[in-house]
C-alpha positions as CSV (number, residue, x, y, z in Angstrom):
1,X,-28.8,-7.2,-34.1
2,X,-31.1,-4.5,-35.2
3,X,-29.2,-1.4,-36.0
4,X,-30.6,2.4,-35.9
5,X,-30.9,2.4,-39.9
6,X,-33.2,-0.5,-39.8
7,X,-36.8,0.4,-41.0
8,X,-38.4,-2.4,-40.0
9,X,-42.3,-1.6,-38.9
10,X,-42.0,-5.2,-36.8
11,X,-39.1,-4.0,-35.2
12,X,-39.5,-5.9,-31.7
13,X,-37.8,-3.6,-28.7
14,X,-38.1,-5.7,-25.7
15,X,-36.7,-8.6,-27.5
16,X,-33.8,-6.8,-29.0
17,X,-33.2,-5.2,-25.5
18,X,-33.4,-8.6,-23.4
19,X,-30.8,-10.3,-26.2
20,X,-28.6,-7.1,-25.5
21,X,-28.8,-8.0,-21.8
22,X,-28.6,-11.4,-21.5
23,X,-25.7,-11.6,-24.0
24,X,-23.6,-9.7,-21.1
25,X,-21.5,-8.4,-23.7
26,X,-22.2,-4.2,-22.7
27,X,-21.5,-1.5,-25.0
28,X,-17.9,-2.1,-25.4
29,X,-18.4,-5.8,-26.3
30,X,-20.5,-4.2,-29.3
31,X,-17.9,-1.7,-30.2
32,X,-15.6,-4.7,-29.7
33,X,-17.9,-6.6,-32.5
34,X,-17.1,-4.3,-34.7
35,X,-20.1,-2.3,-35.1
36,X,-20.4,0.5,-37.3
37,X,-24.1,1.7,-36.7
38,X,-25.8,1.5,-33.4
39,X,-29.0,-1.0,-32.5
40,X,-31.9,1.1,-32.7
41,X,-32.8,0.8,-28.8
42,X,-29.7,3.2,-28.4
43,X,-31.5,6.0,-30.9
44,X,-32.7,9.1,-28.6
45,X,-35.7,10.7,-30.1
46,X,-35.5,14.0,-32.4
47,X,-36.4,16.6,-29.4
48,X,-33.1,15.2,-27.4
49,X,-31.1,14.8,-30.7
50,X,-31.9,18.7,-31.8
51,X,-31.1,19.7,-28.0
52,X,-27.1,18.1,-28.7
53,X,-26.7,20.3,-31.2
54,X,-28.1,23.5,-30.1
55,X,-26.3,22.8,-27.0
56,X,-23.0,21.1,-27.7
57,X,-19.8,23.1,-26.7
58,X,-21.8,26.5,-25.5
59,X,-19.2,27.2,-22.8
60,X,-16.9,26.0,-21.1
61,X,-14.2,26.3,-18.5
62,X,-13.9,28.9,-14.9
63,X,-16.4,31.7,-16.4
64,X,-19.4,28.9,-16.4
65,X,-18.2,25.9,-13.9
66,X,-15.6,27.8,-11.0
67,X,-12.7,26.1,-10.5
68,X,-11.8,26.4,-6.3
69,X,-8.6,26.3,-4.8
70,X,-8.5,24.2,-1.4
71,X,-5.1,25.4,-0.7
72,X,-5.8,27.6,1.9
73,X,-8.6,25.9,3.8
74,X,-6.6,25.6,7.0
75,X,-6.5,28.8,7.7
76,X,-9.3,31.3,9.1
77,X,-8.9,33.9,6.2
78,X,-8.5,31.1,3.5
79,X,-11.4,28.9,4.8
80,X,-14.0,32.2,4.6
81,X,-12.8,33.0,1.3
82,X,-13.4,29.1,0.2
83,X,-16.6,28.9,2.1
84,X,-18.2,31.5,0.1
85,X,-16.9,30.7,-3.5
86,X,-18.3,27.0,-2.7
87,X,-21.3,28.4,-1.4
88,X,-22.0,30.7,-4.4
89,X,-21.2,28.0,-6.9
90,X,-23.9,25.7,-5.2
91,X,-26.6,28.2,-4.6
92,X,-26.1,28.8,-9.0
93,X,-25.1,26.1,-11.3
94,X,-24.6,23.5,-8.7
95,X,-21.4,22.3,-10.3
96,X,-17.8,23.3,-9.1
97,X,-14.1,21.7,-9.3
98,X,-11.6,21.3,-6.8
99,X,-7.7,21.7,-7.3
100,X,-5.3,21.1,-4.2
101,X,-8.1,19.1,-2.5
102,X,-5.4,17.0,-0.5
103,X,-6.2,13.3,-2.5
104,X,-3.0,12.1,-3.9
105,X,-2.4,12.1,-7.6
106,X,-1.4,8.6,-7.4
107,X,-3.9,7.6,-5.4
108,X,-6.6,8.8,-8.4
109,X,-4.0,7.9,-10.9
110,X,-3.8,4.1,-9.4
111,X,-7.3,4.1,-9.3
112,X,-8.2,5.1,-12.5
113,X,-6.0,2.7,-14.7
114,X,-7.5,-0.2,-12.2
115,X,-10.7,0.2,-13.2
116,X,-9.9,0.5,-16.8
117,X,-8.0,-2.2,-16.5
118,X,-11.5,-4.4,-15.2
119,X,-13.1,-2.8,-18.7
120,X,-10.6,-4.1,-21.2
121,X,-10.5,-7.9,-19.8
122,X,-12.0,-10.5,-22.0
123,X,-15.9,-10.2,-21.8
124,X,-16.3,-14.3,-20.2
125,X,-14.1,-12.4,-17.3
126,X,-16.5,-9.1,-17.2
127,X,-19.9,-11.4,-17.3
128,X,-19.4,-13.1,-14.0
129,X,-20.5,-9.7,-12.6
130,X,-22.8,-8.8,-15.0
131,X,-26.0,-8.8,-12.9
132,X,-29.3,-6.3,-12.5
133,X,-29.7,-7.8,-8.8
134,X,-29.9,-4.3,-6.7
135,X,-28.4,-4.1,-3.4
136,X,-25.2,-6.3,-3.9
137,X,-21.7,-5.3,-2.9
138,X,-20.3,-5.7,-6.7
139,X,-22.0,-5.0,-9.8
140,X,-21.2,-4.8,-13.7
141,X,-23.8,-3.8,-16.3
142,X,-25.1,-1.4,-19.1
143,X,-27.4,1.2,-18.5
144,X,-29.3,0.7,-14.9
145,X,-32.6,1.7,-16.4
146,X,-32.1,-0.3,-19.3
147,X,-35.8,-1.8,-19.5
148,X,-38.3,1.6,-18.4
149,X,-36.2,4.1,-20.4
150,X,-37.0,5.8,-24.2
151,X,-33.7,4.9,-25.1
152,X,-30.4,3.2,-23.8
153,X,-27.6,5.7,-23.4
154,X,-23.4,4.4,-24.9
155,X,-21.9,3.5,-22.0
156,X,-21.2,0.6,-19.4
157,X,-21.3,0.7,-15.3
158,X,-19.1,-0.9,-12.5
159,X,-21.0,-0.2,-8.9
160,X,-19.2,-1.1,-5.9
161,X,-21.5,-0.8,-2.4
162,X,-19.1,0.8,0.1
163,X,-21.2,1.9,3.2
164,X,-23.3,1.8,5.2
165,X,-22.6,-1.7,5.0
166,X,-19.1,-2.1,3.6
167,X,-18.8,-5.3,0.9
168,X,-16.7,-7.9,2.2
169,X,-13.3,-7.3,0.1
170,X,-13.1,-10.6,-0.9
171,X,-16.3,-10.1,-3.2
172,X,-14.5,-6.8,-5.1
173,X,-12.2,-8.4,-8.3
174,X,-8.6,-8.6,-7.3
175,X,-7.6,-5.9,-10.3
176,X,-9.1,-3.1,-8.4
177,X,-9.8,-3.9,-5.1
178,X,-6.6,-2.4,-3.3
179,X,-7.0,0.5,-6.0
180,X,-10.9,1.3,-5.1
181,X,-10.6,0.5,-1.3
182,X,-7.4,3.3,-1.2
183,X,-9.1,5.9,-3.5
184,X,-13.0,5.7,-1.2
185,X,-11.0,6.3,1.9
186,X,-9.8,9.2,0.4
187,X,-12.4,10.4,-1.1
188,X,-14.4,10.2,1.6
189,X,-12.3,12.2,3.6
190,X,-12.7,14.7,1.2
191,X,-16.8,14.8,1.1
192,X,-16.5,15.1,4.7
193,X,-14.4,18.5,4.6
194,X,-16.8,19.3,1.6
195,X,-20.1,18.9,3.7
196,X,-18.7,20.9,6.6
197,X,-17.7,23.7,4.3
198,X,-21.0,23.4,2.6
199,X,-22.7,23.8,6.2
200,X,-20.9,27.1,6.9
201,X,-21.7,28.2,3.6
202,X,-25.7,27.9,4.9
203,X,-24.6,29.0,8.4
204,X,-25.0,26.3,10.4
205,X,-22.7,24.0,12.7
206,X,-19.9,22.3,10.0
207,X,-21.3,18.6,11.4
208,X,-24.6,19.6,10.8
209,X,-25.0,17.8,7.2
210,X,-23.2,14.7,8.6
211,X,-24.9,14.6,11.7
212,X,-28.2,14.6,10.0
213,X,-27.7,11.6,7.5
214,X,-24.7,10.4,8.1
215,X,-23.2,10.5,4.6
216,X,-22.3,7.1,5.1
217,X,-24.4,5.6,2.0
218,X,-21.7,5.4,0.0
219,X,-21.4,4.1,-3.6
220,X,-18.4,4.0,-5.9
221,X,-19.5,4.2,-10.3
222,X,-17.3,3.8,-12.7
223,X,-19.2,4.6,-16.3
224,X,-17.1,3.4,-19.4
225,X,-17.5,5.4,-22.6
226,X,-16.6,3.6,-25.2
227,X,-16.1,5.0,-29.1
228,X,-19.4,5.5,-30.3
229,X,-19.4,5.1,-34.8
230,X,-22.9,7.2,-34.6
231,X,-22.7,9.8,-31.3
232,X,-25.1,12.2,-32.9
233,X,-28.0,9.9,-32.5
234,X,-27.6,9.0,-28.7
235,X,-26.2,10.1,-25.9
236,X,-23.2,8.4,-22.7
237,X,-25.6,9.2,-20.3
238,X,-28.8,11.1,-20.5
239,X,-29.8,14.5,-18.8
240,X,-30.8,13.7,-14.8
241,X,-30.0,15.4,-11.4
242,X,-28.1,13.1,-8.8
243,X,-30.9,11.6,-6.3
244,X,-28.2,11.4,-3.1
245,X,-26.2,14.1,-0.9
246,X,-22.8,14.5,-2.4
247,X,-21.3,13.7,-5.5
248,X,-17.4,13.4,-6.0
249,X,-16.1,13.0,-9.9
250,X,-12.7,12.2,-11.3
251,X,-13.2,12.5,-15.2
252,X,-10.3,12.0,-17.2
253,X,-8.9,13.6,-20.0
254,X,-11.5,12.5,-22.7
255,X,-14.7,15.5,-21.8
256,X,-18.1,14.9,-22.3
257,X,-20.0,16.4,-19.1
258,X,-21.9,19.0,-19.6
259,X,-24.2,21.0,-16.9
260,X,-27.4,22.6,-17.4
261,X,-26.9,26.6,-17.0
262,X,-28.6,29.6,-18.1
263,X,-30.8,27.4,-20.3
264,X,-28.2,25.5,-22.2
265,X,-25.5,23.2,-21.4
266,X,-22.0,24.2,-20.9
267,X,-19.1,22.0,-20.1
268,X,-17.7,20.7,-17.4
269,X,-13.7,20.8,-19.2
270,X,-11.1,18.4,-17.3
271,X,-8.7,19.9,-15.4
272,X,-5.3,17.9,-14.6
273,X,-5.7,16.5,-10.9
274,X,-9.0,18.2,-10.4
275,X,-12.4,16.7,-8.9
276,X,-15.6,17.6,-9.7
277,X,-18.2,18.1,-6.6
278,X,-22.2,18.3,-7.4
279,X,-24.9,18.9,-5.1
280,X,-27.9,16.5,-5.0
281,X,-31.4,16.5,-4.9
282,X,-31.3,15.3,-1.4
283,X,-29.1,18.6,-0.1
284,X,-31.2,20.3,-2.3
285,X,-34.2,19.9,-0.1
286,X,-32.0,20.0,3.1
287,X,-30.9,23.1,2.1
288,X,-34.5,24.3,1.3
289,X,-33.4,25.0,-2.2
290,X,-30.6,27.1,-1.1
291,X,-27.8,24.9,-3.1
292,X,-29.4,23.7,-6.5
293,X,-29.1,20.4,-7.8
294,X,-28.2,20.6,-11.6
295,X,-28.7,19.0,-14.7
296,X,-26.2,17.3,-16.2
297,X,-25.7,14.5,-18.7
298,X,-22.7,13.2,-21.0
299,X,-22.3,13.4,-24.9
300,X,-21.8,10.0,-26.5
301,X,-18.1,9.4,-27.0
302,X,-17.1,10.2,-30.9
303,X,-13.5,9.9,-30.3
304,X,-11.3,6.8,-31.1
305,X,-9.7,6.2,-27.0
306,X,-12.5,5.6,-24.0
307,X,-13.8,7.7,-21.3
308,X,-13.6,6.5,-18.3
309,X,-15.6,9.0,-15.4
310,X,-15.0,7.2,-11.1
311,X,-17.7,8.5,-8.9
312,X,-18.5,8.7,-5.7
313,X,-22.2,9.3,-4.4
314,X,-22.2,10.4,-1.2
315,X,-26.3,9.6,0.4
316,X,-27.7,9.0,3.8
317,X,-26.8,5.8,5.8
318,X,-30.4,5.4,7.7
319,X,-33.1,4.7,4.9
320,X,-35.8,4.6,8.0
321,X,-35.6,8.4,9.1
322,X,-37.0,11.3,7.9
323,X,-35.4,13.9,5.7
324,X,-36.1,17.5,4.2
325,X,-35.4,21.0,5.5
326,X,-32.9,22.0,8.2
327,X,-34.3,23.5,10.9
328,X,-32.1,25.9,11.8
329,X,-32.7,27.7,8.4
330,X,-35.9,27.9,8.6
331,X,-37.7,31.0,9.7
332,X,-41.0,33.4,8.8
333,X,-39.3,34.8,6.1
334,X,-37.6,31.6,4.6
335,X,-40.3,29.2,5.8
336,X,-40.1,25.6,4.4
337,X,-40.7,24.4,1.0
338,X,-40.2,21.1,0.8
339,X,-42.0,18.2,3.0
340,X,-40.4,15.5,4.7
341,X,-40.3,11.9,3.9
342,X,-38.0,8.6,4.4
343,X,-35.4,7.8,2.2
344,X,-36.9,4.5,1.7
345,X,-39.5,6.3,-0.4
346,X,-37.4,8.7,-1.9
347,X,-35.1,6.0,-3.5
348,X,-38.3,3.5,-4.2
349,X,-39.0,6.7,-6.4
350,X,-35.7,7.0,-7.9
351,X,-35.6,3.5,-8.9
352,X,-38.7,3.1,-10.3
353,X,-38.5,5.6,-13.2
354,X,-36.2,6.3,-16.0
355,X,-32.7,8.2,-15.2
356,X,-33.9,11.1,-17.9
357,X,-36.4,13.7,-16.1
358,X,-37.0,16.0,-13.7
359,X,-35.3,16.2,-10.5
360,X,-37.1,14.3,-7.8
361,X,-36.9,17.5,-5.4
362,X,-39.9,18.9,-7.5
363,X,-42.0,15.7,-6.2
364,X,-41.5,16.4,-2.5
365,X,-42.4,20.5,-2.8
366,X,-45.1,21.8,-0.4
């Protein structure tokens, strides 16, 4: 395969990314091979190269990214207090982390090894899933825009379809499927607490946000990082906003996430037991640009052990209706800046452009 020091003026793209796909192997199976440079497909170009290195370990930790305590949430005093740290973190960097947020350690623990567990089987095992068919309950592949981006990012995807329209459990692989199924009903317990607290924090009824769409669009990604032999000439996944709601991380140990603040991006250090929450483009606009959905992206992995990231993207369950603005925060002073549309359009839009760019909220601005 053509490797990134190949300077080769009849280098042929499409064919070197369609033998990539079609060999079902992912980035793992070529870190598996052996590899020691990258195919040239996975080569970012020199302005997003330069940008890694201006902005590579800038900051980190509670001072950029707040860490927020759940414990207290219960209680009148404790839930005010929580409300507003939640709501100042959205309404800036659009990132926060959760500690005490009431899901089991075991329960992310169990989940975790699971999934990792589906990554290191034999690659014959992994390719019976290994599909670019959109809207199926169970899905295995590398890099979802693949053939429309400038560059393929390091890392590999499991997507399991868990609402509206839950996948029969017979279709998810035996070595997670008790694992995944335990850890989404937790989790979205969780973004349900989340999007009530997020409603206070813009003043409005705590069911408001679910009531509206229904948060019950639910999809479970688990991105695989393996080693990369040349991380300063690509990325694990390039800079984007999230298109949906809600989104729900458990990172482990290995770091890579950074967030867009200030200009630069800082990052988003793993914390034992903690869960990292993100606003989307969608509650952007339902906010009307109250809570800001962030960039974010993650480094290609240099180090010798995996990163393994499970998220859960939390979007609307009705892709007919219309979404944009609450109206109960809208007024003469704060009137509306964003128009309303369906969600059918605003994922036909999603899908049909590369991950890297500009947050889709921009398209739909009065």
């Amino acid at each position: 395969m053509t490797t990134a020091t190949t300077d080769d003026e009849e280098y042929d793209r499409p064919k070197a990314v369609k033998e990539f796909d079609d060999s079902k192997i992912g980035v793992k199976g070529l870190v598996d091979s052996g590899i020691t440079t990258i195919p040239r497909f996975f080569v970012h170009p020199p302005e997003t190269l330069s940008d890694l290195k201006s902005g590579s370990a800038v900051g980190s930790g509670p001072d950029f990214i707040p860490a927020i305590d759940l414990a207290g949430v219960d209680s009148d005093h404790g839930r005010s207090v929580i409300v507003e740290q939640i709501r100042r973190a959205s309404s800036t960097v659009g990132f926060f982390q959760i500690v005490n947020h009431g899901v089991p350690l075991g329960v992310l623990e169990r989940a975790m090894a699971s999934v990792k567990g589906f990554y290191e089987q034999p690659t014959d095992i992994k390719a019976r899933l290994y599909t670019r068919e959109r809207g199926i309950g169970v899905s295995y592949f590398s890099n979802l825009d693949l053939y429309h981006s400038k560059a393929a990012s390091w890392r590999d995807t499991l997507l399991v379809r868990l609402g509206p329209k839950v996948v029969d459990e017979d279709e998810i692989p035996e070595i997670f499927r008790k694992e995944v199924i335990e850890w989404d009903r937790e989790i979205k317990q969780l973004g349900e607490l989340l999007a009530g607290l997020l409603c206070e924090g813009l003043g409005v009824e705590a069911n408001r946000l679910k009531e509206m769409t229904c948060l019950e669009g639910r999809v479970m990604v688990g991105n695989y990082y393996p080693h990369c032999p040349q991380p300063d000439l690509t990325v694990g996944l390039a800079y984007h906003t999230d298109p949906g709601v809600l989104t729900v991380v458990q990172q482990d140990h290995v770091g890579g996430l950074q967030v867009k603040y200030g200009g630069v991006y800082v990052d988003v250090k793993p914390l034992p037991g903690a869960l990292v929450v993100n606003i989307g483009d969608l509650l952007q606009i339902i906010s009307n640009g109250e809570y800001k959905s962030a960039e974010h992206r993650v480094l290609a992995n240099p180090k010798n052990e995996a990163r393994l990231s499970m998220t859960l993207f939390f979007n609307p369950g009705n892709r007919d209706s219309l979404y944009g603005p609450l109206p109960e925060i809208i007024s003469a002073q704060k009137p509306a800046i964003y128009q309303h549309f369906s969600l059918m359009d605003f994922m036909t839009r999603f899908l049909g452009k590369e991950l890297e760019g500009k947050s889709l909220a921009n398209y739909y601005k009065l």
